[in-house]
C-alpha positions in Angstrom: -9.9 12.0 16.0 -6.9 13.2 17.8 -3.6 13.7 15.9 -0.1 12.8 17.3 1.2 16.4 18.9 3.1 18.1 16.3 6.8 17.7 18.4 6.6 14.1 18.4 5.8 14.3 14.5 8.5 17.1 13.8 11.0 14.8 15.5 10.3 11.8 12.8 10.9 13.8 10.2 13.3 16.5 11.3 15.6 13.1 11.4 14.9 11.9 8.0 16.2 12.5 4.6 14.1 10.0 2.6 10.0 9.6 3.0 8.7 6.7 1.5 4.9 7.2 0.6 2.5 4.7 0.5 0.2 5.9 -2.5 -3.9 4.7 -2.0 -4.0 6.9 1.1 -1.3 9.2 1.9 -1.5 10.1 -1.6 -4.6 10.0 -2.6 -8.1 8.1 -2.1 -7.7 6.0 -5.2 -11.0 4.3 -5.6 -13.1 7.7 -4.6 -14.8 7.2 -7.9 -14.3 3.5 -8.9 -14.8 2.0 -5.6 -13.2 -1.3 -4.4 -15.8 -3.3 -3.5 -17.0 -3.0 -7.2 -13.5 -4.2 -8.2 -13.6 -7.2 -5.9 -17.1 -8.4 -7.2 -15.6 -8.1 -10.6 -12.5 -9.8 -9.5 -14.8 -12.4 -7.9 -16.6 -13.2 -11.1 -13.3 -14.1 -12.7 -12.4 -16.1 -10.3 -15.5 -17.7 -10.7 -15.2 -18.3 -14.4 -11.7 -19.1 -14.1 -10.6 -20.5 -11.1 -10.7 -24.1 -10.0 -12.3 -24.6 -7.1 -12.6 -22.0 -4.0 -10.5 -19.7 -3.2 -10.5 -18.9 0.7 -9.9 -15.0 1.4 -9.2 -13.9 5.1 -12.6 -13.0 7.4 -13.9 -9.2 6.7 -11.5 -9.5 3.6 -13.8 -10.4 0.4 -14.1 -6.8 -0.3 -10.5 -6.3 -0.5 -8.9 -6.7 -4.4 -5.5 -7.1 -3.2 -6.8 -10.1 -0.3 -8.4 -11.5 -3.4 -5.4 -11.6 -5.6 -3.0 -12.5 -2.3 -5.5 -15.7 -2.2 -4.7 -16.8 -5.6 -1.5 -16.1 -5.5 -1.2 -18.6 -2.1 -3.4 -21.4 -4.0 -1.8 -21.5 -7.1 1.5 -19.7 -6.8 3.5 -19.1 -10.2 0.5 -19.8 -12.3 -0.7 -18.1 -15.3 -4.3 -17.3 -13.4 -2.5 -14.9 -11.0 -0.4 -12.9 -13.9 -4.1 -13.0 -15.7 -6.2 -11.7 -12.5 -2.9 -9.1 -11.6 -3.4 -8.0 -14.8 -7.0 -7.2 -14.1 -6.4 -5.5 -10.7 -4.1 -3.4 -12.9 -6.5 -2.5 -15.1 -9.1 -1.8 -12.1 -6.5 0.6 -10.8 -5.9 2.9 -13.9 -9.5 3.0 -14.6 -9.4 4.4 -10.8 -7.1 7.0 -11.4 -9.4 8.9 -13.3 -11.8 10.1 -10.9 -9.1 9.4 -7.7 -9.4 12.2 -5.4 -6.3 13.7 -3.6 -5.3 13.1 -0.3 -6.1 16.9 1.1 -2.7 18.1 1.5 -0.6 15.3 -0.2 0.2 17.7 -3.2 1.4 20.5 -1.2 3.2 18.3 0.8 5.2 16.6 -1.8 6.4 19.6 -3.7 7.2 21.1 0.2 9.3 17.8 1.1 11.2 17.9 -2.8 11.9 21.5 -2.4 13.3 21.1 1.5 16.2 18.6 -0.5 14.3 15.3 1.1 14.4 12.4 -1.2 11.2 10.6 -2.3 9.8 7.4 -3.0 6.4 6.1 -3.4 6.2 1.9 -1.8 3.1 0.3 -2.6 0.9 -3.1 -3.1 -0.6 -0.9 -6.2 0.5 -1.3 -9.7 3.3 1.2 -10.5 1.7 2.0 -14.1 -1.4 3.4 -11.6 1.0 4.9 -9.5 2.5 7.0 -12.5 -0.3 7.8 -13.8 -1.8 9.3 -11.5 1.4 11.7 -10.3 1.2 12.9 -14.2 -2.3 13.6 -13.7 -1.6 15.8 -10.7 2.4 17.2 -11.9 3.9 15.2 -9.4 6.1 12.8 -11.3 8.5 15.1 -11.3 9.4 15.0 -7.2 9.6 11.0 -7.8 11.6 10.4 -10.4 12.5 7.0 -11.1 11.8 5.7 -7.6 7.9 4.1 -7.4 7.8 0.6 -6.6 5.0 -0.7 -6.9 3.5 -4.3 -7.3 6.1 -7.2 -8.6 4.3 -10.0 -10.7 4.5 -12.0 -7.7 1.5 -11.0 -4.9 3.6 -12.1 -1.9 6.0 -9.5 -2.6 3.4 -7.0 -1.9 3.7 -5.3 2.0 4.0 -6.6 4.7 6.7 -7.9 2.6 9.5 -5.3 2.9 10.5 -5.7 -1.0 9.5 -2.6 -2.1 10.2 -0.4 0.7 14.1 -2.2 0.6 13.9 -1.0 -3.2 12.9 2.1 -2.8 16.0 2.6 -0.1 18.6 0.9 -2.4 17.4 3.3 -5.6 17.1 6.4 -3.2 20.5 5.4 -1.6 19.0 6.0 1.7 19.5 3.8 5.1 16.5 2.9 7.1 17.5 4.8 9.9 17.3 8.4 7.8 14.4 7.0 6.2 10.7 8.0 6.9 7.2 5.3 5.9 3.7 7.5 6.0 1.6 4.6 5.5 -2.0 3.7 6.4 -2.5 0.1 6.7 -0.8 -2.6 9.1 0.9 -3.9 6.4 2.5 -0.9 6.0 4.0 -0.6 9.4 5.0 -4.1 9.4 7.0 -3.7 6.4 8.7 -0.7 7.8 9.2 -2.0 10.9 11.1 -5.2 9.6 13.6 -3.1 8.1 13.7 -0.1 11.1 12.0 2.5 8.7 10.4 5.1 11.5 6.9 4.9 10.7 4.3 7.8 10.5 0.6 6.2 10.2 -2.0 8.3 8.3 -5.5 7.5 9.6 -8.9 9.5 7.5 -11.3 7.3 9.9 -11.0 5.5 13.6 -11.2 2.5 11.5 -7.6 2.7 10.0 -6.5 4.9 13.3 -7.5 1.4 15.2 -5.8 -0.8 12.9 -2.7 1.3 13.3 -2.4 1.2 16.8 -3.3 -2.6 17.2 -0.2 -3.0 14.6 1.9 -0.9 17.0 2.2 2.9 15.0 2.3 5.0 18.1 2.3 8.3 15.5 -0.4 9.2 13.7 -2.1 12.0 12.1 -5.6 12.2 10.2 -4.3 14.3 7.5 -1.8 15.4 5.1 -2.2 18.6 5.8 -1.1 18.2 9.6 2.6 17.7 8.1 2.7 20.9 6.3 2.9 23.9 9.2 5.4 20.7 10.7 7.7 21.1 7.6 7.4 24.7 7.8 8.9 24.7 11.4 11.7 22.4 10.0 12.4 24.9 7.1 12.5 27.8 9.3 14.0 26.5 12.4 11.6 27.6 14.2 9.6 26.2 17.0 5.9 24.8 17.1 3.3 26.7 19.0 5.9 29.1 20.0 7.5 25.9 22.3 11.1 27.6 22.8 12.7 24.2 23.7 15.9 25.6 24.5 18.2 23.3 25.3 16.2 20.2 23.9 17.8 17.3 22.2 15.8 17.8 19.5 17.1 20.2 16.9 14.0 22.7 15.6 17.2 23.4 12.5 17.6 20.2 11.4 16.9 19.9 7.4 17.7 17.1 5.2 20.6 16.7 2.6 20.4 14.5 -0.6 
């Protein structure tokens, strides 16, 4: 896979002061060691036992927990069957957390970012309990704070909804415009896009890197790890690949303030 050249990514973030993270991803792989597809079949034996009737889940999408729980949040909106199958997804997702593997350069990234003076915020369809504990896990809680938002009791909140990522810039005091979403889903971009977040798509297969694109991400790297000699050039002020750019309307000094 080829990444998006480093001076089209340095310019994203040398203009942002915020970077909201999606977190099963960027973050880290969360269901490395309690895969999905296990959840959904367990998700679909609920709904067997529970639901009325069938629940119709999007083509390709049966695997998907979060399709699942979207499609019984659209038939039977408000009801106590979604709070009761949310509450299972939840449960799915801390299980997860325990064997979740890291995104290969997410940690180093983070503390890099918090320590640079950027503001952070974690926007995500996953529980926020999941979310929490999984930056405790790692030590990370501490570059987050207060601001993960994760998923509301209602599913059609969850991305492409903008809800959490218009959260996440209210509590981080942060416009869209200095803002920053690394996410690696449509959903993600759509939600970003909605409110004008520049978007920065994190593809680990040509599968995501394809569903990216078709949602209109023109930036996109495979790893983590790509940001960090990017956010060392933005520390340092000095230029990528020993590119002078003299003269260039992009600033290789820029740094963020809170």
């Amino acid at each position: 896979m080829t990444d998006s050249h480093p001076t089209a990514v340095f310019a994203l973030l040398a203009t942002a002061k915020c970077v909201l993270f999606d977190f099963d991803g960027p973050i880290c792989h969360l269901f490395s060691g309690h895969p999905s597809q296990q959840v959904a079949a367990e998700l679909r034996d609920w709904i067997v036992q529970n639901v009325p009737g069938d629940v119709p889940v999007g083509a390709g999408r049966s695997h998907d927990p979060l399709a699942l729980l979207r499609a019984t949040a659209t038939r039977f909106p408000g009801s106590d069957l979604v709070t009761a199958m949310e509450r299972q997804l939840t449960e799915h997702e801390l299980r997860a957390v325990v064997a979740a593997e890291p995104a290969e350069g997410a940690g180093d990234l983070i503390r890099g970012l918090d320590g640079a003076g950027f503001r952070l915020a974690v926007t995500t369809n996953n529980s926020a309990s999941a979310v929490r504990s999984y930056l405790d896990r790692e030590g990370l809680s501490v570059h987050f704070g207060p601001h993960i938002h994760g998923r509301l009791p209602d599913p059609h909140l969850m991305k492409p909804h903008p809800n959490c990522l218009s959260q996440a810039l209210e509590t981080t005091g942060s416009t869209a415009a200095e803002s920053l979403m690394i996410g690696d889903s449509a959903a993600d971009y759509e939600a970003a896009a909605h409110l004008g977040v520049p978007f920065l798509g994190y593809a680990s297969n040509e599968r995501k890197r394809s569903e990216l694109k078709e949602a209109g991400a023109t930036e996109i790297v495979s790893s983590m790890a790509a940001l960090l000699p990017v956010l060392g050039a933005l520390e340092t002020g000095r230029p990528l690949g020993g590119d002078k750019r003299s003269g260039s309307s992009e600033s290789w000094s820029t740094s963020p303030t809170n």
